[in-house]
N, C-alpha and C positions, 0 to 999 in steps of 0.2 A: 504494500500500500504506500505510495508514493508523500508527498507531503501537502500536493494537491490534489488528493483524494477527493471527490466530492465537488468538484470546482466543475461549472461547463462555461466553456467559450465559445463564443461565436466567430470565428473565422474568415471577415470576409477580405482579408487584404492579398495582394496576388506578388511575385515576383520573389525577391528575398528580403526584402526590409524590414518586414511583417512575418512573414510565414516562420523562416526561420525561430524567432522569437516564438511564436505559438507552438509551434516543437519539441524549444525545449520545456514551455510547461505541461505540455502531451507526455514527456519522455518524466516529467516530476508528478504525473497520476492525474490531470487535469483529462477532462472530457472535451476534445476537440472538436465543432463541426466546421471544417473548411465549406464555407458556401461561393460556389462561385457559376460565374456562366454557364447556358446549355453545352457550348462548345470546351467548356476547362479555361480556364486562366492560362495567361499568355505565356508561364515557366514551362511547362504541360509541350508548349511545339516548340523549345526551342534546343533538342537534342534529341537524337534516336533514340524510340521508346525500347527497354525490354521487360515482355509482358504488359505492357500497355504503360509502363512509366521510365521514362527516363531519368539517368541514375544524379542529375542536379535537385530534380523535382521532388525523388524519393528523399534527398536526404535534408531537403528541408521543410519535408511534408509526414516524415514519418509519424506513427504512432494516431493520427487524425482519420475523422470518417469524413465521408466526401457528400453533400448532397448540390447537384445541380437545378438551378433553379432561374427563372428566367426574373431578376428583378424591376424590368419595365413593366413589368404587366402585373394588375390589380392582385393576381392571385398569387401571383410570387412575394411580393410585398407582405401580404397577410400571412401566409407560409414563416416570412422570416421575425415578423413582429410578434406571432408568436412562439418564436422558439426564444425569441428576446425577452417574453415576460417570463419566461423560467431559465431564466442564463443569470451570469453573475459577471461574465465581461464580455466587451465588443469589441474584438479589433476591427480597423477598418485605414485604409492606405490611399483615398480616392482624393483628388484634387478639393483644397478648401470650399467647399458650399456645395459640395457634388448631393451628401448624405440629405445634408435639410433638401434639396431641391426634392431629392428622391422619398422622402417620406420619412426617413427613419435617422434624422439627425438626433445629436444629444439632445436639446430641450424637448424633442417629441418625445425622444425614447425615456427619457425621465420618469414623464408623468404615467406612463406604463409600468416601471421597473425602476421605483428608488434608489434600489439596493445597486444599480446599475455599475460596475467599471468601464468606462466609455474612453477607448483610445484610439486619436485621430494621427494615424503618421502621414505626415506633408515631407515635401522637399525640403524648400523653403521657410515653413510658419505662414501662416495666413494673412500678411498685412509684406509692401514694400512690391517693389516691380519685379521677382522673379516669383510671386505667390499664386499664380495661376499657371506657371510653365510646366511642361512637362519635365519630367526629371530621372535621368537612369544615373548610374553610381561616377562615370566621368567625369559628370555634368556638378556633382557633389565634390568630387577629386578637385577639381579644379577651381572651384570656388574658396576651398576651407584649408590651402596652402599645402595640399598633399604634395601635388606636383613641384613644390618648390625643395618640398623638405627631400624629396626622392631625385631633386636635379643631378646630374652627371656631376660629380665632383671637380672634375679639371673644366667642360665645355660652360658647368652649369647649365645645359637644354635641360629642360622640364622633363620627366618622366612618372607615369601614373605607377601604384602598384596595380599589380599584375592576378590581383584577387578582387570582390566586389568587395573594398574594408568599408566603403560606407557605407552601404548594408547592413551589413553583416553589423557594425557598431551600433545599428539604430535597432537593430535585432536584439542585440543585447542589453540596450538602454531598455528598451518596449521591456523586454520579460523582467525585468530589473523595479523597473515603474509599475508594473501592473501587480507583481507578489506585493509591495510598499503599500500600493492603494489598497488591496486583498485586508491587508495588514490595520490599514485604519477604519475599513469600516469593520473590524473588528469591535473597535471601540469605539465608532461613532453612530452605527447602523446606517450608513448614508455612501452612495456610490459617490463617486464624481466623474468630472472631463477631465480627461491626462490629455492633452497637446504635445506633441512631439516631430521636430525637425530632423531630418537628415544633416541639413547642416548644421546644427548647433549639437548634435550628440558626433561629430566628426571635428571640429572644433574643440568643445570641449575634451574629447578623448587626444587630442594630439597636443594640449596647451601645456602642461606641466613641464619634459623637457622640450616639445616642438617649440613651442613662442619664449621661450622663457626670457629673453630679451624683451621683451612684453609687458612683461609681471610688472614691475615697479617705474611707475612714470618718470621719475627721477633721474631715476640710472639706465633708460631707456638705450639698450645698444641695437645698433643690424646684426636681426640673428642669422640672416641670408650670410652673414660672415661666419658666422659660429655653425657648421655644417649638423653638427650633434652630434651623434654617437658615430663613428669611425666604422668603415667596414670589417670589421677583423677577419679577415680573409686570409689568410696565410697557405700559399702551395708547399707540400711537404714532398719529398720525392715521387711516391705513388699516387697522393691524391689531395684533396683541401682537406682543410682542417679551419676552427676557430678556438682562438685559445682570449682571454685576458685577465690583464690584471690590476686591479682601481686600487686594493688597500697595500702597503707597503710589505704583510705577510707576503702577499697574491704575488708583488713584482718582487721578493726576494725567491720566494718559491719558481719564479718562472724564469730567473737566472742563475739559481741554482739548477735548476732543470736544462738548462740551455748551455752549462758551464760558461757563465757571462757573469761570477762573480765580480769582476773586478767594475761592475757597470750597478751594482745595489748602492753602495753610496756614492751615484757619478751625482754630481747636483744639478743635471738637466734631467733627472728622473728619480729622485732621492725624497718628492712629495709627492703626493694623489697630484698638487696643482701644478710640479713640474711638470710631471707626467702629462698632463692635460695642456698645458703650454707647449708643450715637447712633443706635441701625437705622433705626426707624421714623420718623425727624425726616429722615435722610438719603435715605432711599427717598420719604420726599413730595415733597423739592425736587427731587430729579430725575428723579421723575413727570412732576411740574407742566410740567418741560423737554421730557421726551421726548415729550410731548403735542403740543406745537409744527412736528414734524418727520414727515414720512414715513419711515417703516419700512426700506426702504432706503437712503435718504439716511445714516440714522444710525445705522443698521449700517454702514454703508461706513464713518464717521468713525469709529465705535468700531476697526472692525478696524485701519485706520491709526493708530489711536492704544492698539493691541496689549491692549485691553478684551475679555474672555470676552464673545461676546454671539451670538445668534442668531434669529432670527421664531422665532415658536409654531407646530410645525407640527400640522393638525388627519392624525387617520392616513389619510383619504384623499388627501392629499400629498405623504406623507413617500417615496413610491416612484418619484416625479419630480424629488425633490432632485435640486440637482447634487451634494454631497458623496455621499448614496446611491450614485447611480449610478454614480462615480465608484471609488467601494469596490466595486461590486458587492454590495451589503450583500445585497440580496435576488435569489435565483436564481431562473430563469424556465424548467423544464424541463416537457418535453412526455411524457404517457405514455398509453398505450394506455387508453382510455375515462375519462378525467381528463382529455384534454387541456391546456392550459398549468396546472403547477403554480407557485406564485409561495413561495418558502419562504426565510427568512432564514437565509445562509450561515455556517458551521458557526465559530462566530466567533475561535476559535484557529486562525494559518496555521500550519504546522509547516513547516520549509521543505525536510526530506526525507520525512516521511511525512505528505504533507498529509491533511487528513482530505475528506471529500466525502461525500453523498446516494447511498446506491450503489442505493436501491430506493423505490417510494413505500411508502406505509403498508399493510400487509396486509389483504385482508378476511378475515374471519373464518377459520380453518383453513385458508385458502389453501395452507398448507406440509404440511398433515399427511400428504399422501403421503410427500412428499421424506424426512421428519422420521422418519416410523417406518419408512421403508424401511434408514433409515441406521440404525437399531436390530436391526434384522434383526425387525421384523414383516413378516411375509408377508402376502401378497397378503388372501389368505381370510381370514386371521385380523382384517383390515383392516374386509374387507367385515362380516364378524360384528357387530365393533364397533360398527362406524354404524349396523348393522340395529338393535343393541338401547342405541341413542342415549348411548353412551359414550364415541364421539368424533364430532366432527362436520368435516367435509370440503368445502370449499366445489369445489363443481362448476366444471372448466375450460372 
């Protein structure tokens, strides 16, 4: 039993900004229903399906029941209004004033469902000239200084990462924000409206050391000077590695490791803040070292000599670690016309209500009998429906 046992969401946001976020409170015992178009939301085509889902869509939809349902039309509305009066939160991911247009914004859904948790993820926030645009995770990169902080170090040209982080961060902001609210109407018996931006949970999550020239008006420096954290990239004969070392233990241990004693008390690296004055003079000579040595060889000295360090591992590897497997980081479950799914475990233990994968990813309306049957549509009224393509049902 998870530790949102008990908990149902409503699911209607599509791509990964939301979904992912709803996941993982699927994956912590929460009752998911992903509601979305007849056709599937727009993650659903954007990769070759196997078994009718593809493997982006599975893993940030797993654990959810699926009902499709045509929300323009009178009776798709009432279908979701009422699964809202017996829900406890709503995501929803559609451009600012989309939801009021459509019937079921917060102050309508209020006076239905007090008890309501109602979260709106935007791009932008709802007020200012980019709060009506469309928005995919680039379009977030580039607005919230990603591209600056991932610039090429010598050309400086801008460079985005190579993952959706801004997503993905507002994913985690979302399930973060919604257990909080969970939390307070605990003790106040009262839902509320969570507002949430892509850019301001991408922002915030990059501002501690990204901006830190920022911080204090006073001493305001260009942090576009101050690169941040250093690539620790080091080639070792057979292959990369990343080692470092910030506390003065870390850089004696990693020149005793490197036989570079005579370089612990040089005083261009003899403090944390020489060291940091000194990066790129520091990280050449003990290039030039680690170049010398096989990859394990001096990993093993690093660890014995208590240095952060580990190989680069490429991600066709990382699932034969031994620390991997040791964790069991990535779970290996088998399911009817999927057979073995591979999915990274639910990374909070709890250690009374653990969380777990209680189901794979839905295909499309997979649940919509189940779904309106617990509403009390009946049978015919079901069949109607699908005759005049206003829910869609996928065949068992």
């Amino acid at each position: 039993m998870g530790p949102l046992e008990g908990v149902r969401i409503i699911d209607l946001t599509s791509m990964v900004s939301g979904p992912m976020g709803a996941m993982m409170l699927a994956d912590q015992g929460a009752e998911v229903i992903k509601v979305e178009p007849i056709a599937g939301e727009q993650l659903r085509h954007m990769a070759a399906p196997h078994n009718g889902v593809n493997p982006v869509f599975y893993s940030c939809n797993r654990g959810k029941k699926s009902l499709a349902i045509d929300l323009k039309s009178k009776e798709g509305k009432q279908i979701l209004i009422k699964l809202i009066k017996d829900s406890d939160v709503l995501m929803q991911n559609f451009r600012p004033g989309t939801t009021d247009r459509m019937g079921f914004g917060y102050e309508a859904m209020k006076k239905i469902n007090p008890n309501l948790v109602y979260l709106s993820i935007s791009g932008f926030g709802d007020k200012g000239p980019y709060a009506q645009s469309r928005v995919y995770d680039p379009v977030i990169q580039a607005l919230s200084g990603a591209t600056d902080i991932q610039a090429d170090r010598n050309t400086r040209t801008p460079k985005m990462f190579r993952v959706v982080i801004a997503d993905k961060v507002t994913s985690l902001t979302a399930a973060q924000a919604i257990s909080s609210a969970l939390y307070a109407r605990e003790r106040t018996a009262k839902g509320q409206h969570i507002k949430l931006s892509m850019l301001d949970s991408v922002i915030a999550f990059f501002w501690p050391e990204g901006m830190s020239g920022l911080v204090f008006k006073e001493n305001e420096f260009d942090v576009r000077k101050l690169q941040g954290s250093q690539d620790l990239i080091y080639e070792a004969k057979d292959r990369y590695i990343t080692a470092g070392a910030v506390s003065d233990a870390e850089w004696t241990g990693m020149c005793n490791a490197l036989n570079m004693q005579q370089l612990i008390n040089d005083e261009r690296f003899a403090t944390s803040a020489a060291r940091v004055i000194n990066a790129e003079e520091r990280k050449k000579i003990t290039g030039q070292e680690i170049k010398k040595w096989q990859s394990n060889d001096i990993l093993s000295r690093f660890q014995e000599e208590g240095v952060p360090s580990a190989p680069l591992l490429d991600r066709m590897e990382l699932m034969n670690h031994e620390q991997i497997i040791k964790n069991q980081t990535i779970l290996r479950q088998e399911y009817e016309g999927f057979g073995e799914v591979r999915q990274a475990r639910p990374a909070a233990h709890f250690e009374d209500t653990p969380s777990e994968i209680s189901r794979p990813a839905p295909k499309l309306g997979e649940h919509g009998e189940e779904i309106l049957n617990s509403i009390g549509i009946s049978e015919s009224v079901r069949k109607k429906l699908v005759d005049e393509g206003k829910i869609f049902i996928t065949e068992s």
